[in-house]
N, C-alpha and C positions, 0 to 999 in steps of 0.2 A: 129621888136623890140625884142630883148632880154629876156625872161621870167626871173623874179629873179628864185627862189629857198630856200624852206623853209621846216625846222621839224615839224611836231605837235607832239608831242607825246600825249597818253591818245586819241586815237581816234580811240575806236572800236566799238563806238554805235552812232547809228543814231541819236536818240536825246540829246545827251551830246553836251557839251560844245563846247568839240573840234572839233566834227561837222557842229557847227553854225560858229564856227571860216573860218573851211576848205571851207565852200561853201562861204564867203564874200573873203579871199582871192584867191581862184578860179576864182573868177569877178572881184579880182584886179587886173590878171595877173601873179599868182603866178605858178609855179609848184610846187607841195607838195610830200613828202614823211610821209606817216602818221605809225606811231609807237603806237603798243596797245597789249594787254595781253588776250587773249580772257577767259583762267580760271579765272581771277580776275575780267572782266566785270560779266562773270554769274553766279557769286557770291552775285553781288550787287542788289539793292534793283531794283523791277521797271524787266518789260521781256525783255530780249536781245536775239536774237538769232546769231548761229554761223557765217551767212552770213552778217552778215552785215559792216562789213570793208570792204565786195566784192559791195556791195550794195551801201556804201558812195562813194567810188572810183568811180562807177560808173557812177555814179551822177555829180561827179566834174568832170570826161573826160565828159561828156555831154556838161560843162559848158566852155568846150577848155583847160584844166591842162592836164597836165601829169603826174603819181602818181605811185609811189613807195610804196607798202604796204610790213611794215618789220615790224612782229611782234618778239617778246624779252621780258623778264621778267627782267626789270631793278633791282631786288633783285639780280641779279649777277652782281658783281664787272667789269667782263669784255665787257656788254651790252653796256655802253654807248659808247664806242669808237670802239664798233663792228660796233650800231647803224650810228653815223657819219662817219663813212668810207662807209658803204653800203648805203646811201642817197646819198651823195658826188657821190661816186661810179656812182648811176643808173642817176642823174638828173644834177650832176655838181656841183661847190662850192656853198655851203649853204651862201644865205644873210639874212635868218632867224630863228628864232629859237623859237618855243612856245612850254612851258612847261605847260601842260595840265592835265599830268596822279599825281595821286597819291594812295597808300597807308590809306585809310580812313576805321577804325574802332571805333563806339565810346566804350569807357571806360572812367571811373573815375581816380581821383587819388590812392581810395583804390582799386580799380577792374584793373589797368593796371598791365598788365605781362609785364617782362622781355622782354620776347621771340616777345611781340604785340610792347611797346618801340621803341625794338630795329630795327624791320620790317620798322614801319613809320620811320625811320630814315636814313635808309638806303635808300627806295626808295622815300621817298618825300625831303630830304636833301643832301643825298649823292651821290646819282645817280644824282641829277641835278646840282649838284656841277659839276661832273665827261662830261656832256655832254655840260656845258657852257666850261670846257677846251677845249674840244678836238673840240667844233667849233671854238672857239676863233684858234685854233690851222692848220685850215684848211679853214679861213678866207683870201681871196685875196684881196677884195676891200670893207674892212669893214662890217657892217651891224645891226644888231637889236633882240634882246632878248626880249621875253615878259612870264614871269612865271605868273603863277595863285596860289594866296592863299588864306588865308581865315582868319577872325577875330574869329570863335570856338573854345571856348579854354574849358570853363567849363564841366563835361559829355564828352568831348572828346581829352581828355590829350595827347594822345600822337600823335595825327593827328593837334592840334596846336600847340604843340613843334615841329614838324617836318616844318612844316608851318612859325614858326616866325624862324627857320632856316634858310630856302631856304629866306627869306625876306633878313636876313644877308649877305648872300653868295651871292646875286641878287646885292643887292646895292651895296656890294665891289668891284665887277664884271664891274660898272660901273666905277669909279673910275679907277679899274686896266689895262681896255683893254680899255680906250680910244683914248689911240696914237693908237690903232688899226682900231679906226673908228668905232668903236662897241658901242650901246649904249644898254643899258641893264634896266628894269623898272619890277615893280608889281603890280600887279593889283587884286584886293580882288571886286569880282562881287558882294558879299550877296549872299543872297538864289536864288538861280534859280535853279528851280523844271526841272530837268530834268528826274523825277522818282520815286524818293525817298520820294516824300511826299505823304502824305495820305489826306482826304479831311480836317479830322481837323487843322492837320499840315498846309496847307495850306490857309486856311481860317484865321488860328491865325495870319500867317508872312505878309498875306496884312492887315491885322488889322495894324501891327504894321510899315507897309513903309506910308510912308505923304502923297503920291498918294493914296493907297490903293489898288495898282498893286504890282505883282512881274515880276523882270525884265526875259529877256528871252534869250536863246543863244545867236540869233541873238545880241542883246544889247550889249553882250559883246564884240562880235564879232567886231563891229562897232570900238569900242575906240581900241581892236588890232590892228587891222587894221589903224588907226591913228599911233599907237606907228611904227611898221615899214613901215610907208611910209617918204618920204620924207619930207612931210609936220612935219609930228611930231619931227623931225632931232633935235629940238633944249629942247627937254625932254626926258630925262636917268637920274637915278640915283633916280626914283622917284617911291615911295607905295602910289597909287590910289585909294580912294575907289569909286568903283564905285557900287553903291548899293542901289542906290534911295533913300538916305536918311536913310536907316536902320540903320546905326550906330550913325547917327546923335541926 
């Protein structure tokens, strides 16, 4: 049988997101090309080291994938349709596509800069704008979009204006490439502690889900994996929250 072929991008740390995603589509059958920035992972909160995209890949050719790792700093204009040619390229037409990375700094509404704005906007909106074209554009026999956002908006102004962005551009996306066969969705996990939280932090957010757990890559990973498989065929065009009730 045929491996599809799929993007992550935001996949340069073991315990992120797009990690839990890469190793449940690695057991679907998937071949991956994963897309990550390594000076913006060791930047963020939580330790990362530089092996580790060598270290994920790894793992998923353990799990039978074949893995293209093509790192790019989607802050440049010409990354996204570098990125989809060089996936294409190594693995063959992409039937998937998970938007994974972003751009996150918190600030206020009096505390955001120009310069921090205009950053979250470019790589959490514009560059995902820029690489749903250019799959859409290198699509043969359809396929399946799944972006990641987030309901943060307060304390963190310009990483959920970039966010209810890509939400707009996601949904239109569905609508627009569906004689394509493409269907396109959003999905808002909540908090999931890939690092960033400290014990208080943590302690406060399952205080506040109805379980009194917080969800985990894996979880997320789970309903992706739904969205492009064939079973899910008949939901695009749809902001998910999947979040154990937090927002509820």
């Amino acid at each position: 049988m045929t491996r599809r072929v799929a993007l992550i991008t935001g996949a340069g740390r073991l315990g992120g997101i797009a990690a839990g995603i890469a190793a449940r589509l690695a057991d679907d059958g998937w071949d991956l090309a994963l897309s990550y920035w390594r000076p913006y992972d060791a930047d963020q909160p939580g330790h990362s080291e530089d092996d580790e995209p060598e270290r994920l890949a790894g793992d998923l050719r353990a799990r039978g994938a074949t893995v293209a790792l093509l790192p790019g700093d989607l802050s440049d204009e010409r990354e996204p349709e570098r990125l989809i040619r060089a996936a294409a390229g190594a693995l063959g037409p992409l039937r998937g596509l998970v938007l994974s990375h972003a751009e996150s700094r918190d600030s206020s509404v009096l505390e955001t800069t120009v310069e921090s704005f205009d950053r979250h906007m470019v790589v959490n909106a514009r560059a995902s704008w820029q690489l749903i074209a250019a799959f859409a554009r290198q699509a043969t026999d359809g396929g399946a979009i799944v972006a990641l956002t987030s309901g943060h908006t307060a304390y963190n102004l310009p990483y959920g204006a970039s966010k209810g962005a890509l939400d707009r551009i996601v949904i239109a996306a569905a609508r627009e490439l569906g004689h394509l066969g493409i269907r396109a969705n959003v999905v808002d996990p909540g908090p999931i502690d890939t690092g960033w939280m400290d014990d208080s932090l943590r302690t406060e957010l399952a205080r506040r889900q109805p379980t009194g757990q917080l969800g985990t890559p894996a979880d997320v990973a789970r309903l992706v994996s739904f969205l492009l498989s064939e079973e899910g065929s008949w939901t695009t065009g749809q902001l998910i929250h999947q979040d154990g009730g937090f927002s509820s």
